[in-house]
C-alpha positions in Angstrom: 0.0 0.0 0.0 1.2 3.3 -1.1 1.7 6.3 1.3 -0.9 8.1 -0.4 -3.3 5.9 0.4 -2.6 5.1 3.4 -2.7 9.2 4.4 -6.7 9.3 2.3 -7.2 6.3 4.5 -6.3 7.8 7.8 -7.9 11.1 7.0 -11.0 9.3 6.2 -10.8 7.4 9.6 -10.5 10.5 11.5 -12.8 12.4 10.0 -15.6 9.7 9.9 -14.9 9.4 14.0 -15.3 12.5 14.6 -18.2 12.7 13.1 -19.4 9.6 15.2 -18.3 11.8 18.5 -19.9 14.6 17.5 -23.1 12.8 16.5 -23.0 10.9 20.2 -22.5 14.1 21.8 -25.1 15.7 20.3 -27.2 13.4 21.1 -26.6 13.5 25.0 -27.3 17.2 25.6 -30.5 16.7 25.0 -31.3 13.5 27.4 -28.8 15.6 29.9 -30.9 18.6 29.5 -34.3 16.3 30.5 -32.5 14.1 33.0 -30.2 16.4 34.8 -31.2 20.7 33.8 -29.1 22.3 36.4 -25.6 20.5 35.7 -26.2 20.2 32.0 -26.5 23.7 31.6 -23.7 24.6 34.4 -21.7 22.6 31.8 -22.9 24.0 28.6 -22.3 27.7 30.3 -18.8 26.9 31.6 -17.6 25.5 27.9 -18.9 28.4 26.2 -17.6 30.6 28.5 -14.0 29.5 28.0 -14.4 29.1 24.3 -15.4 32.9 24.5 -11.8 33.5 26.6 -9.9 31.3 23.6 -11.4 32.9 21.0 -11.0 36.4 23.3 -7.2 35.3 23.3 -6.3 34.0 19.7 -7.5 37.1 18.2 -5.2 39.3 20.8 -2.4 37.1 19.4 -3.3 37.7 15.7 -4.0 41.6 16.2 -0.2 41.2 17.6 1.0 39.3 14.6 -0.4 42.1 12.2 
């Protein structure tokens, strides 16, 4: 097997498992969100708050890099 398709492979394996992950998570926000409200959304509030800071921070670093 060449190395070309050996990398189309591997791409294709990571790409279709995240997918899968994505998919599963998806799909347990929801049951958290009947099952357990109060921690679901402490959870969902806390992970967008620290996407906000990352987001906050890369584009500080790429208003430096300008």
């Amino acid at each position: 097997m060449d190395i070309v398709q050996l990398l189309i492979d591997g791409f294709f394996i990571f790409t279709l498992g995240s997918f899968v992950v994505g998919m599963i998570i998806g799909a347990l926000i929801p049951i958290g969100l009947l099952l357990f409200p109060k921690t679901t959304l402490s959870c969902l509030e806390t992970f967008l708050r620290y996407n906000i800071e990352y987001n906050e921070y890369t584009l500080k670093r790429l208003e430096e890099l300008k």
